[in-house]
C-alpha positions as a printed NumPy array, in Angstrom:
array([[ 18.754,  -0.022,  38.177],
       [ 20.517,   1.022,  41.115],
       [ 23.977,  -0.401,  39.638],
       [ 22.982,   1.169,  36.444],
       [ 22.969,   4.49 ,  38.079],
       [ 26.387,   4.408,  39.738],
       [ 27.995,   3.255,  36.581],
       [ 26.639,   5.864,  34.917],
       [ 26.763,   8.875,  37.094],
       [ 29.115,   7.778,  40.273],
       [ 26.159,   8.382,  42.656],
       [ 24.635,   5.201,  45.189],
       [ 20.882,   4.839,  45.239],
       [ 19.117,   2.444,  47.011],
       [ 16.329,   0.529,  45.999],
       [ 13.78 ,   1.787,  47.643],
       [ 14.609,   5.041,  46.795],
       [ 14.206,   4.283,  42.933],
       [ 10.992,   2.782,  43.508],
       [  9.602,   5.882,  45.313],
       [ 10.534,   7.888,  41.985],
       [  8.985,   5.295,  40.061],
       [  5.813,   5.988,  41.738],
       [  6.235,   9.146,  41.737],
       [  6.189,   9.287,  38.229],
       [  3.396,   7.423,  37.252],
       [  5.099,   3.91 ,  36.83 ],
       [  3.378,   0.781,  38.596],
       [  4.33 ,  -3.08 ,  38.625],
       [  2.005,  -4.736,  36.944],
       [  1.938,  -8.519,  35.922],
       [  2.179,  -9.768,  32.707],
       [ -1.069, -11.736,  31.545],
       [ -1.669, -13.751,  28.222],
       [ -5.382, -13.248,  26.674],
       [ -6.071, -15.375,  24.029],
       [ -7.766, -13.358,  20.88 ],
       [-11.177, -14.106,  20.415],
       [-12.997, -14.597,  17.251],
       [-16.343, -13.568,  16.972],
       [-17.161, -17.38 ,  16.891],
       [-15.622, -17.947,  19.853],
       [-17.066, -14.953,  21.683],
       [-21.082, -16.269,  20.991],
       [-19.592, -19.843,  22.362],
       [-18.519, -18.468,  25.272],
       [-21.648, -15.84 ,  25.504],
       [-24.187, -19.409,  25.254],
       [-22.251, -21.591,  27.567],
       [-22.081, -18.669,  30.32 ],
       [-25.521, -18.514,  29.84 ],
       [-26.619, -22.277,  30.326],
       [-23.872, -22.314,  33.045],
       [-25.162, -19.02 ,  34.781],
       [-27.024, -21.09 ,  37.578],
       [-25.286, -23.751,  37.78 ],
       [-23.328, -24.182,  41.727],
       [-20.515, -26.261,  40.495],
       [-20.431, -28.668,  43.899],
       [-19.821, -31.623,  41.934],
       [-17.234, -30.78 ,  39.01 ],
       [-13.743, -31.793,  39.171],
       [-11.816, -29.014,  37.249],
       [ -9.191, -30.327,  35.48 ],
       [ -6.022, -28.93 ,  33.127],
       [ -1.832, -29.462,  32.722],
       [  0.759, -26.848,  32.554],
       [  3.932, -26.464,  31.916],
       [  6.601, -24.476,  34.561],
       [  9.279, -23.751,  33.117],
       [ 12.311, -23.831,  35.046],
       [ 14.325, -20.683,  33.914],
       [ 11.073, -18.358,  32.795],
       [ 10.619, -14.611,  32.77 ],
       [  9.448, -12.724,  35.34 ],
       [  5.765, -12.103,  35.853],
       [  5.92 ,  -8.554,  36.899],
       [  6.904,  -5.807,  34.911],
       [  7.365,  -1.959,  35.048],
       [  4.8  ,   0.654,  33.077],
       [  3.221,   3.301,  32.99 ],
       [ -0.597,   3.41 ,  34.352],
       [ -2.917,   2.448,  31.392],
       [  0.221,   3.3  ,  29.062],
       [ -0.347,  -0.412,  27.822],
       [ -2.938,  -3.001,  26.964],
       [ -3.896,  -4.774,  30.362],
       [ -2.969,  -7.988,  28.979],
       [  0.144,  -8.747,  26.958],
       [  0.902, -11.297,  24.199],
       [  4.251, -13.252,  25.704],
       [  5.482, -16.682,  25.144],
       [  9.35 , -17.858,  25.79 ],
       [ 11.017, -20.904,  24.584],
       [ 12.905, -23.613,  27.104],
       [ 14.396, -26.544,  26.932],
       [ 13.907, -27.415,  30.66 ],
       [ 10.384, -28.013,  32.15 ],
       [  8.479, -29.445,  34.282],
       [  4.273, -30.7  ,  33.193],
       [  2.01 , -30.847,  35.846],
       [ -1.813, -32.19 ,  35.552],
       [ -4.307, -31.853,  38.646],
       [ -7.806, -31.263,  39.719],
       [ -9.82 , -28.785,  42.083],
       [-13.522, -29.717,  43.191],
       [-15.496, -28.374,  46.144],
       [-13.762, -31.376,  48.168],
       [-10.506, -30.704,  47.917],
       [ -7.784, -30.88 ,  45.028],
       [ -6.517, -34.279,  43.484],
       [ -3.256, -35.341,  43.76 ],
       [ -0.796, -33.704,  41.285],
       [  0.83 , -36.074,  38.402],
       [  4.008, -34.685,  37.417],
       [  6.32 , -35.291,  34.333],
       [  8.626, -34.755,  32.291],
       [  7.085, -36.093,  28.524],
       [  4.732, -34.424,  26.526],
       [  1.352, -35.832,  26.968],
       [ -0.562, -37.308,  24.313],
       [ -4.32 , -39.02 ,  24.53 ],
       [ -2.422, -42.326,  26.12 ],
       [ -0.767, -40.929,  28.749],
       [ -3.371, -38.536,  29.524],
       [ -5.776, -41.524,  29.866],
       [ -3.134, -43.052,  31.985],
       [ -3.344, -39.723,  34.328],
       [ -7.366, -39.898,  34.048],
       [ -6.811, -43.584,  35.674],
       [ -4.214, -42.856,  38.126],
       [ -5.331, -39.292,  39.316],
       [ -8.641, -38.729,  38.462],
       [-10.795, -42.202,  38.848],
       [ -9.7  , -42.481,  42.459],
       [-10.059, -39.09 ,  43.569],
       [-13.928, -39.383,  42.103],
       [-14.539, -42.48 ,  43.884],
       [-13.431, -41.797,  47.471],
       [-15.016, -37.732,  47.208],
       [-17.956, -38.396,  45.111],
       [-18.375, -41.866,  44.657],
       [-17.889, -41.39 ,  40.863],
       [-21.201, -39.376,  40.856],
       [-19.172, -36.173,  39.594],
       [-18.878, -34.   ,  36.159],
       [-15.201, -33.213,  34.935],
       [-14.65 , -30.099,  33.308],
       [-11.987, -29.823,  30.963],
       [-11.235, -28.127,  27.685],
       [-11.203, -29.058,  24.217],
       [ -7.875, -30.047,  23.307],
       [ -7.092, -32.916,  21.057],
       [ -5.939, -35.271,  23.512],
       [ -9.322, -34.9  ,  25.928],
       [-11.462, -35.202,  22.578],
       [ -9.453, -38.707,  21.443],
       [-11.511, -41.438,  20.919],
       [ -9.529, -43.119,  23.415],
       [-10.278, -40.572,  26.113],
       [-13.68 , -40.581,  25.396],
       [-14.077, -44.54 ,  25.133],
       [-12.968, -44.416,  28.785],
       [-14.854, -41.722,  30.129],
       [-17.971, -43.265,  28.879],
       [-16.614, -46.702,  30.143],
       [-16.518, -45.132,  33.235],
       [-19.948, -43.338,  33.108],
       [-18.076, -39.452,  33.72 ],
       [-19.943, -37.056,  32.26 ],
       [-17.687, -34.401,  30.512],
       [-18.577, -30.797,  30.813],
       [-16.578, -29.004,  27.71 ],
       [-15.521, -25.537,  28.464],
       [-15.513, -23.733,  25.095],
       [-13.009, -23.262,  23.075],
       [ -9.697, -20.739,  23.905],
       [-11.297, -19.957,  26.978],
       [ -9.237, -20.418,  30.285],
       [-10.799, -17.909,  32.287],
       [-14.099, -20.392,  32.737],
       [-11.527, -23.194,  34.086],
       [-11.002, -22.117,  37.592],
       [ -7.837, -24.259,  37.603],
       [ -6.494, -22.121,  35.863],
       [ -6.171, -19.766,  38.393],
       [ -4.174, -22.017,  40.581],
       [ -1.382, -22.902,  38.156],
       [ -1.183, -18.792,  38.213],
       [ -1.063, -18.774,  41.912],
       [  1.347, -22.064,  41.424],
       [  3.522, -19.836,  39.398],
       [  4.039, -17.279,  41.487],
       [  4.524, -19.187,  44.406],
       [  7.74 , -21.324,  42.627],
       [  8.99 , -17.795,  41.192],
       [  8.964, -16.232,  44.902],
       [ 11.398, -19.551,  45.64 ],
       [ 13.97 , -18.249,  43.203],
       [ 14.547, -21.758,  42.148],
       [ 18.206, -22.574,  41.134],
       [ 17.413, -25.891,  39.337],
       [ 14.808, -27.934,  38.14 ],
       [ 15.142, -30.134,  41.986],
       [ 14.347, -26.705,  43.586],
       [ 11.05 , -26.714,  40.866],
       [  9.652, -29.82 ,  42.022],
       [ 10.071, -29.025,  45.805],
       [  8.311, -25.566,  45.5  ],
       [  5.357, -27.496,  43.544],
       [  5.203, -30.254,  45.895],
       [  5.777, -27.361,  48.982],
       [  2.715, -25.913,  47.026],
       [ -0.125, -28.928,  46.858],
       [  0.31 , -28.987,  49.824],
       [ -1.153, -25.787,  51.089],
       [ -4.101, -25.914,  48.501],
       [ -6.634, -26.737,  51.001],
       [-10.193, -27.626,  50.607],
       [-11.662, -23.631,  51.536],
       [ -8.54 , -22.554,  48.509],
       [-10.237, -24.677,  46.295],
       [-13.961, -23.549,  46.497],
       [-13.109, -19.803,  46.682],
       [-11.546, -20.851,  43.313],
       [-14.754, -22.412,  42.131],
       [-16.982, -19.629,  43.537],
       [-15.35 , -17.246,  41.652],
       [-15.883, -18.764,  38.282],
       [-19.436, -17.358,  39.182],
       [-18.252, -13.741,  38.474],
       [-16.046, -14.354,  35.643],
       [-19.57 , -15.737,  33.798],
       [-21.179, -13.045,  34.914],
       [-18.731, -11.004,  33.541],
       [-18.214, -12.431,  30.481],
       [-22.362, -12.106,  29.908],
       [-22.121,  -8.691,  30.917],
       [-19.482,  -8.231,  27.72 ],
       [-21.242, -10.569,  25.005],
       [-18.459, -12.977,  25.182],
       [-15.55 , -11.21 ,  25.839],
       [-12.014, -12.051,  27.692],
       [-12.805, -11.323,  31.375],
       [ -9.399, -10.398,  32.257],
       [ -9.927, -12.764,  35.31 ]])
C-alpha cells in the first residue's frame, strides 16, 4: 500500500501509519475461515451427536485427521470492514506443490506426524493407522482407546474397518461435514499459521516449520484442544445444529 501511494501521489508513508488510518476508519484484519454449508440433514446429525456426546470427558480418544499445506497458499488474514462481511468466507486455491500431513491429539500427548507427498487412499491410510496410530495406542493407552475420525471414504473402506475391528479400536464417527467437533482440526489451523509466520521459500523450508512445529505441541496444547471441543458442543446445541464458527 505504502508503494502504491508514492507511485501514485509522490508522497512516503510508512506502514504503520496506513494501518492507523485503517483503523481509524473502521477496517480490521480479520482471518479468512471456510464453513462448510449445512443441510438441514446435517444440522439434526450434528444437533443428536452433540447431544449423546454432551457428557462425555474425552480422556481416552485419539483425534485423528490429514491435511494438506500447501506450499505457495494465500494469506490467512485479510482487510474489511467490521461486520461488512460474512464471518466466514468460502475460499479454496489450486497448487501443484504440497505437502499431506496425518496425526493424532489425545489427552496424552500427540502422535507422531506421517508426512507425504501421495494422495492417500484406504491402503495407505491403513498403512498410517499401523505405523502411527497402533503404536501410539499401545504405549499411552494400552490399546484401550476410542479414535475419532470423520466419515470420509477412505476411513469407512472395508479395509479400514476390517483392521480396526482386527484390532478391537472402537471408532467414534464425527458426523458428517463437521470439522469443528474434531479438535484436530484446530491444530492444523494453528499448524498453518505457524508455517505462514516462517515465510517459507520452498517446500524444504515447509517440512522444517512442520517438523519445528510437532515439536512444540505438548501434552497441556493438546488437552486445552480437547477441552474445548466441550464448548463448541455446547454451542452447537445452543444453535440446533449449526456451524459454531469455532
Amino acid at each position: 500500500m505504502s508503494n502504491i501511494v508514492k507511485e501514485k501521489f509522490g508522497v512516503t508513508i510508512s506502514c504503520s501509519v496506513i494501518r492507523k488510518y485503517h483503523l481509524k476508519l473502521g477496517f480490521r484484519f480479520r482471518r479468512l475461515r471456510k464453513s462448510p454449508k449445512l443441510t438441514e440433514i446435517q444440522k439434526l446429525q450434528r444437533l443428536i451427536w452433540c447431544m449423546n456426546y454432551k457428557d462425555e470427558d474425552f480422556n481416552n480418544y485419539i483425534f485423528v485427521d490429514e491435511t494438506s499445506v500447501i506450499v505457495f497458499d494465500k494469506p490467512l488474514y485479510h482487510l474489511r470492514l467490521r461486520s461488512s462481511t460474512p464471518i466466514s468466507v468460502p475460499c479454496s486455491s489450486k497448487h501443484k506443490s504440497k505437502v499431506n500431513v496425518w496425526g493424532g491429539i489425545s489427552f496424552k500427548g500427540p502422535t507422531l506426524f506421517a508426512i507425504f507427498k501421495s494422495n492417500m487412499d484406504s491402503i495407505t491410510y491403513r498403512e498410517k493407522l499401523a505405523e502411527y496410530l497402533i503404536p501410539f495406542g499401545a504405549a499411552k493407552y494400552d490399546m484401550n482407546f476410542k479414535l475419532h475420525q470423520d466419515n470420509d471414504p477412505k476411513h469407512n473402506s472395508s479395509i479400514c474397518k476390517e483392521f480396526l475391528t482386527k484390532n478391537s479400536i472402537d471408532w467414534v464417527k464425527s458426523p458428517p461435514n463437521s470439522p469443528d467437533l474434531n479438535p484436530i482440526e484446530m491444530v492444523w489451523s494453528e499448524m498453518k499459521r505457524f508455517i505462514q509466520s516462517k515465510l517459507p521459500k520452498n517446500e524444504n523450508e515447509v517440512l522444517e516449520a512442520i517438523f519445528e512445529f510437532q515439536k512444540s505441541l505438548t501434552i497441556d496444547k493438546c488437552q486445552n484442544y480437547i477441552s474445548h471441543l466441550k464448548k463448541v458442543i455446547q454451542t452447537v446445541i445452543d444453535s440446533n445444529g449449526e456451524w459454531s464458527n469455532y
